[in-house]
N, C-alpha and C positions, 0 to 999 in steps of 0.2 A: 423431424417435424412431427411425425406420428407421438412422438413418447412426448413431446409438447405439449399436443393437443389432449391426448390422454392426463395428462396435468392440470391442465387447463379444468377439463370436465371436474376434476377431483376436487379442485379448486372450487369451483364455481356450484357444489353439490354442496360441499363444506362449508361454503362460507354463507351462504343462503340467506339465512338468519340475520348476519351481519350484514350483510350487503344492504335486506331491506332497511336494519337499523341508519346504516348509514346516507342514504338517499330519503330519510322518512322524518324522522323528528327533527324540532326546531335547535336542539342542542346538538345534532351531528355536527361534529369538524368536520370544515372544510365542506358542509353542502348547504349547511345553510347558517343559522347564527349562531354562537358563540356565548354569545355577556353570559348567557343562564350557567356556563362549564365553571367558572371562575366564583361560584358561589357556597359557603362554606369559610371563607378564607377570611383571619380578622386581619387586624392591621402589620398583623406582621408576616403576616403571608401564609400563615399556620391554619392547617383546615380544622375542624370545630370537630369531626367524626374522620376516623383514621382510614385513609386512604390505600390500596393496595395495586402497585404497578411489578412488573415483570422486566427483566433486563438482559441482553443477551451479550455475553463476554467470552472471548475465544477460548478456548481449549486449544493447549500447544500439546501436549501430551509427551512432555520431558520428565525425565527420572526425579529432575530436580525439580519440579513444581508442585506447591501443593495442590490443595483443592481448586478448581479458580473461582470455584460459586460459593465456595465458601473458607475464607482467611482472614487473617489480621485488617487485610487493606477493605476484605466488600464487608468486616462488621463494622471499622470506623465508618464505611459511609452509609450501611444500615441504621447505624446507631445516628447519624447526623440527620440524618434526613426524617426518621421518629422525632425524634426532639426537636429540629428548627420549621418542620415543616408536615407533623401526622402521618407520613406516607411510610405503607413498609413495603421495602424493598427484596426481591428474588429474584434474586440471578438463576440466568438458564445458560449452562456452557454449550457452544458451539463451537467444531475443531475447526482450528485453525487452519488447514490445509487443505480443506474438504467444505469449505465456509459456505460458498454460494450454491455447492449443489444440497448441502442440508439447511439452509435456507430454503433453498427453491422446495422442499419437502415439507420444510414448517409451515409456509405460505401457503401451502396448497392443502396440506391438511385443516387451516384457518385456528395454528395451535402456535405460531409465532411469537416473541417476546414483545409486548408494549413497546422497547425501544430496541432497534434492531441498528447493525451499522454493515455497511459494507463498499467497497472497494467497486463493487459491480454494481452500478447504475444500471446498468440496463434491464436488469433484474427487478430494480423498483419500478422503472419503468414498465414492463411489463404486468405485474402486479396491479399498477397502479391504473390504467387502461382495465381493467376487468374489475375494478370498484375495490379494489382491497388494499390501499395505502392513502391513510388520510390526508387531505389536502391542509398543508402547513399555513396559506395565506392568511387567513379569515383569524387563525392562530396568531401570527406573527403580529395582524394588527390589531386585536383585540386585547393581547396577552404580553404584548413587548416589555409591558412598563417592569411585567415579575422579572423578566431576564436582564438585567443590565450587564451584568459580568459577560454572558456569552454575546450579546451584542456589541458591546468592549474590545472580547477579545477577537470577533470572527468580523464585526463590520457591516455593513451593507453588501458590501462585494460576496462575501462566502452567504451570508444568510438568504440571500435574491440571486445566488449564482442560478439556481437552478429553476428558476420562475421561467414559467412560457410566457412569451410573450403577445399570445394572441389568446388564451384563456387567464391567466393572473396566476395557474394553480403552484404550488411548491410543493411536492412531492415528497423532497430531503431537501436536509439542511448540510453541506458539507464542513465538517473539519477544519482546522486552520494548518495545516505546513507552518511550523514555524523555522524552524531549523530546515534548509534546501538547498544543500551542496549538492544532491544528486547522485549519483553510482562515481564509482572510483576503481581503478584498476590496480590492483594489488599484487605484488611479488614479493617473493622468498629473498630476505635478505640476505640471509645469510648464504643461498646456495647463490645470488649474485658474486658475494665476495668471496666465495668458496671457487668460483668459476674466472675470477677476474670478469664479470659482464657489466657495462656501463647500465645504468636505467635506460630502457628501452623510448629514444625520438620519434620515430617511426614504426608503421605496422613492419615493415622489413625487417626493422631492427628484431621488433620483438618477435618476428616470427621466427627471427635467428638464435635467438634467446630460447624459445621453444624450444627449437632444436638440439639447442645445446645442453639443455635438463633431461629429456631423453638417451640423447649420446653418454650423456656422464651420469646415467641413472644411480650405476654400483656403488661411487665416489661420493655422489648425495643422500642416498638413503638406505646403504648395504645393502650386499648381496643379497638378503632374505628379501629384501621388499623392491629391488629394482624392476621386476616387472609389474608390479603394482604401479610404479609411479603416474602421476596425471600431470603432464605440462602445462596444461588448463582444464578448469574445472568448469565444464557446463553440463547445467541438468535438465531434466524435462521442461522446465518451464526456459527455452531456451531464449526465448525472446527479454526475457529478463536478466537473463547472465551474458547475453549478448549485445545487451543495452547500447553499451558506447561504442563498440564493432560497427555495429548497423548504423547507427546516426554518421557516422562517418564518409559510409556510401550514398547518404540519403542528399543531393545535391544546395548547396550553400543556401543557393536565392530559393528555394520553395515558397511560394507563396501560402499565405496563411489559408487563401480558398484551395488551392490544390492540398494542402496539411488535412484540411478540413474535409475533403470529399472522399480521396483517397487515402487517407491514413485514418480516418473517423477518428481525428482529434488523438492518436494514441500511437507514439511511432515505432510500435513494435508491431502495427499492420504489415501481412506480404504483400500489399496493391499500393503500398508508398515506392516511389522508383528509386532504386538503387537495392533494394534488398534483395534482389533474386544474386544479385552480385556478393552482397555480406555473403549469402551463403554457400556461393562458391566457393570463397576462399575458406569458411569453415568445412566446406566437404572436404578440401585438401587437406585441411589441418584435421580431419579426423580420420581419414583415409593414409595419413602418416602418422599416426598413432598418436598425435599431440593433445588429442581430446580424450576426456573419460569414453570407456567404451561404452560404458552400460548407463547411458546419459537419461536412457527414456526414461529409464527404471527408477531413477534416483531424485527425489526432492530435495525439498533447504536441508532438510534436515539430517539425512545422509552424508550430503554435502560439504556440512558443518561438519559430523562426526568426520570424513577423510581427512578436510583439513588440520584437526587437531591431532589426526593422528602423524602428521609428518611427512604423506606423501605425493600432498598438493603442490605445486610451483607456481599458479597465477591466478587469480577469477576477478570477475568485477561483479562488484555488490554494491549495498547500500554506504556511504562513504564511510560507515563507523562499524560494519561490520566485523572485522576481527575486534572486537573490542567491545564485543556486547557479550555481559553474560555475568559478569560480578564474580569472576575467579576459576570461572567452567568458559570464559571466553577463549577466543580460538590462539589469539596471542600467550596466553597466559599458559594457557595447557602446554603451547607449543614448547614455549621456556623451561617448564617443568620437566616435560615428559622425553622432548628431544635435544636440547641444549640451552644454557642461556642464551643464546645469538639468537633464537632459530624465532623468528616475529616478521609477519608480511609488513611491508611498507607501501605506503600509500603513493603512484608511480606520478611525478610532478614535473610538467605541463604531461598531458595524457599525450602518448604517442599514436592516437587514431586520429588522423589528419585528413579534414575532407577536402573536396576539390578545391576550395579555397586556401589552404594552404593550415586551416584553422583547426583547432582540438575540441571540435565540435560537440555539447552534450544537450542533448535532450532534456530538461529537468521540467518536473511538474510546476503547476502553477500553485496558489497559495491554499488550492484546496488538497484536503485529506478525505478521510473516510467520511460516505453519506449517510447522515443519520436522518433515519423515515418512522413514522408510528403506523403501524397496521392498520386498518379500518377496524380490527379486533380490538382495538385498544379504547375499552371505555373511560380512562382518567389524562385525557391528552396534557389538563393544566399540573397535574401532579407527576408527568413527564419530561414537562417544561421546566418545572421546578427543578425536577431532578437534574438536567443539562447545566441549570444554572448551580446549583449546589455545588456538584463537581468543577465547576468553573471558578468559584469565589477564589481572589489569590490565596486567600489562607491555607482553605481545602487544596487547593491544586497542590499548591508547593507542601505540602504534608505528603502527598500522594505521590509527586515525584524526586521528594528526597525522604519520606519516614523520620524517624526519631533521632533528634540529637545523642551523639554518643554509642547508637546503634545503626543508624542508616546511614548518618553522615555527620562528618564534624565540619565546623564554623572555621572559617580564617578570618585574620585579621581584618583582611579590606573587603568581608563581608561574604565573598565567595562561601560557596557551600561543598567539601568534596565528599560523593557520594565511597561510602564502606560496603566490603562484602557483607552480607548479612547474613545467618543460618535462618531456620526458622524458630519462632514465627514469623520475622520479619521479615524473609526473606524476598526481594523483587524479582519478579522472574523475568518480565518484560523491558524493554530500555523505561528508564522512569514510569513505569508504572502505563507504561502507553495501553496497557489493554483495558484499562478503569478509566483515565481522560480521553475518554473518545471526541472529545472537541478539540483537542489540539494533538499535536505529533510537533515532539519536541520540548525541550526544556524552557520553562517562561520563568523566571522573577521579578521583583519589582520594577527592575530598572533592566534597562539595554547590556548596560557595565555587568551586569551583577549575572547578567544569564550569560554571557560572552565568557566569563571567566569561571561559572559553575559550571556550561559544559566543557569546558578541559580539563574539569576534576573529578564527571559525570560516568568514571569508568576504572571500579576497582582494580587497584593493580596498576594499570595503565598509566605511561607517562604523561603530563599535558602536553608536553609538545608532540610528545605520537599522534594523539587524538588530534593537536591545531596543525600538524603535518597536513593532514588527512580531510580537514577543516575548511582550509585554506587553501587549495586546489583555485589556482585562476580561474574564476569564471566568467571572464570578459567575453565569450564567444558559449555561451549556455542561450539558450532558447528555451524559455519560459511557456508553459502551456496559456493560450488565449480562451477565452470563454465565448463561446460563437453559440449565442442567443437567439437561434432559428422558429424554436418551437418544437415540437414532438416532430420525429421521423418516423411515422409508422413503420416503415418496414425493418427495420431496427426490434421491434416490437416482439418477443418473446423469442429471439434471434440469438441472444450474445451468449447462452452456451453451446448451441449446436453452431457458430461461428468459431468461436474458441477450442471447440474440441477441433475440426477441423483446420483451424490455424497450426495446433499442435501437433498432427499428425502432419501435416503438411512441410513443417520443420524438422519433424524426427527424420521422415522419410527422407527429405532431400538432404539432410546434413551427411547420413548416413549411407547412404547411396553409392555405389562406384559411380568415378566420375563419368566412365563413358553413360551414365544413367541421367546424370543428375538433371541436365534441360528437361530430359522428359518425365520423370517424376513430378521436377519442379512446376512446368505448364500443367499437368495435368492432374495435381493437389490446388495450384491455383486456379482451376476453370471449376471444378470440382467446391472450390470456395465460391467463386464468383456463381456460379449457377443455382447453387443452394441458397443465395439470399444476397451476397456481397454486391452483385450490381444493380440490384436492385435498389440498394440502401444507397450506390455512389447515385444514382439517377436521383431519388428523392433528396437527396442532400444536394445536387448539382442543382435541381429545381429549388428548395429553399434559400439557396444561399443565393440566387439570382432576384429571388421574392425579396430579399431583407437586404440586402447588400451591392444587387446591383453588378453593375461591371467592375464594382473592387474589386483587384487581387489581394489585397491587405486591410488588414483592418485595422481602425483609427489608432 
């Protein structure tokens, strides 16, 4: 809280200037009117004196990437957006893996990119509460008519997901999910049939499975690497590679108000019930050596490098993860480097069975990453522009498949299969995901024609591995709901000292002897709850009562 509020001040010293800008003339977004921002612009939407906006695009910091602020994919759309529209664009990289807390640095220096995106709402949130993220409404409806395409593709639903409903304001505009199979649980083929093991029905099963990759470590990965081996691969961010584990403890019937008070909407909370239980069963599995040991230690990206090296046996990711990467994917390496066999398969119905009897998965709703403009941002319309540019099918689909002949070839019934590319063209991201920040996901014209470009969406890769993987039943997925309360104050410059504490709260208990683990675990969760966590269940138990009443569900 202290290094918050220290934040806070830095913030609020920096941004001074802005602030009054933004609360003071008639042309502030979001404080007062609008028409005068959109002037400049003739009939084709081209401004008359060249405009200058700022963009902020992740930084992965892989051997194989180029520049990200600067390549083939950001001077086509440097060069598009000069020509259809005056405006020159600069990209500002931001790591990837480090995104919200060097955000929360940008923001508070008042040195943030024009268009910023992130995963952490609460972040804007907070920001946005101390005057420094423009209010998008006054935008939306002043300036709708330039965006058609992101209107199009996002809807009413993503574009007003994030409106209060007792002030009007929009803050971010979220992303569209288009593609949302959700997390997948993934095992070693080939050490399956190396072992005689069935695809694991049950968590039993597959803790037997476990078992049995460990026992047979010599057999599976030789004697040099058998004490290396990882029966499962979880990393620091455990709540994430834990994903389908947890949802499974988390009881059938939750109601969408209890989801919403105790899980704040995101069910890899420790105050949703059942998960003090997930984690018992992972302190056994890590307390019998089935987990990585050095789990805190180690990010995606680690991660990824173990698994390509040959001496992973299980994790659950994003459903297409082994198979992202355009010939440096974890599948492909694995073939290379350790056998033809040797390719994780995607585990079909999941065997984490909750009390219902069901293969329960948590998957997101149809929003992606929130895109917000700073209060710093003097060109909001030549922002807007920019959303929609990158949005046009043209532009998109150039952006998530590049050059005929070099990024991908054409088939007959129109499908597009995406090619390894070197550089310059090389994509680093799944289609180009870290340049379409309106969408996550493969789009083409037609329904048909994206259905059948992603099973071709993965150099190397068979389509049926990818619609293996694809096609995961999801008759028993639970969809995130948008619960339209209004600001929760106390939420309010909260979600990284929550998070860090979430984290630590996870390492410690996973890692714990088990005679430890209730008391670690109470006392990482009070530790939670007392820093802010029930604070935020009380103000949300109060809203949801203000808007919703004695529902337990909503409509």
């Amino acid at each position: 809280m202290k290094r918050f509020f220290v934040t806070a001040l830095v913030f609020m010293l920096a941004f001074m200037p802005a602030l009054l800008w933004a609360t003071g003339g008639s042309e502030a977004p979001g404080r007062g009117g609008t028409s005068n921002l959109g002037a400049g612009l003739d009939s084709n939407n081209r401004f008359s004196t060249t405009r200058n906006i700022t963009v902020g695009v992740w930084d992965r910091a892989t051997a194989a990437d180029p520049s990200p602020e600067n390549n083939f994919w950001t001077n086509y759309i440097k060069q598009g957006m000069l020509r259809d529209h005056n405006v020159n664009v600069t990209y500002i990289p931001i790591p990837r893996w480090t995104e919200v807390e060097f955000l929360n640095n940008l923001m508070a220096a008042g040195t943030a990119p024009d268009v910023v995106s992130t995963f952490d709402y609460p972040t804007i949130r907070t920001y946005a509460e101390m005057g420094g993220i423009t209010d998008l409404a006054p935008l939306l409806q002043d300036f709708r008519h330039l965006i058609p395409s992101v209107a199009e593709l996002l809807t009413d639903d993503n574009l007003y997901w994030n409106r209060d409903p007792n002030t009007g304001r929009i803050w971010a505009i979220p992303g569209r999910l288009a593609i949302n199979p959700g997390l997948n649980l993934f095992v070693r083929q080939d050490w399956m049939s190396t072992l005689g093991v069935a695809p694991p029905a049950t968590i039993q099963q597959f803790e037997a499975m476990l078992r049995s990759f460990r026992t047979n470590a010599t057999r599976l990965v030789g004697a040099a690497q058998a004490s290396n081996i990882i029966p499962l691969m979880i990393t620091d961010d455990v709540g994430w590679y834990a994903r389908n584990l947890i949802a499974s403890f988390i009881p059938h019937n939750i109601t969408d108000r209890d989801f919403f008070i105790y899980g704040f909407g995101d069910p890899r909370a420790p105050t949703l019930p059942g998960t003090k239980e997930a984690f018992r069963l992972l302190n056994r599995w890590y307390n019998e050596g089935l987990l990585w040991d050095e789990f805190a230690l180690g990010n995606a990206t680690i991660a990824d490098d173990l698994k390509r090296s040959g001496v992973v046996g299980a994790f659950m990711q994003n459903w297409d993860q082994p198979f992202r990467g355009g010939g440096m994917d974890i599948n492909t390496t694995l073939m290379r480097v350790v056998s033809p066999q040797a390719q994780f398969v995607a585990v079909n119905p999941s065997p984490f069975i909750n009390d219902a009897g069901f293969p329960r998965k948590f998957i997101s709703s149809s929003i992606d990453r929130h895109i917000a403009f700073p209060a710093t941002n003097r060109e909001p319309v030549a922002s807007l522009l920019y959303l929609e540019w990158i949005t046009r099918q043209e532009n998109l689909e150039f952006l998530q498949f590049g050059v005929e002949g070099i990024n991908h070839r054409r088939h007959t019934d129109g499908a597009w299969e995406l090619l390894a590319a070197g550089a310059p063209h090389a994509i680093n991201s799944v289609n180009n995901y870290d340049y379409t920040i309106t969408i996550n996901g493969v789009r083409r014209a037609t329904p048909e024609l994206t259905v059948r470009s992603v099973a071709l969406s993965y150099p190397g890769i068979s389509a049926d591995s990818v619609m293996g993987a694809f096609y995961i039943p999801q008759s028993y997925d639970r969809a995130g709901r948008n619960y339209q309360v209004g600001a929760i104050y106390a939420e309010v410059g909260m979600g990284t000292a929550l998070r860090q504490l979430t984290d630590v709260l996870y390492a410690t208990a996973l890692s714990a002897s088990p005679a430890d683990f209730d008391r670690i675990w109470d006392q990482g969760l009070a530790a939670y709850l007392n820093a802010g966590g029930q604070a935020i269940i009380n103000e949300r138990t109060t809203a949801w009562q203000r808007v919703y009443g004695n529902n337990a569900m909503l409509p």
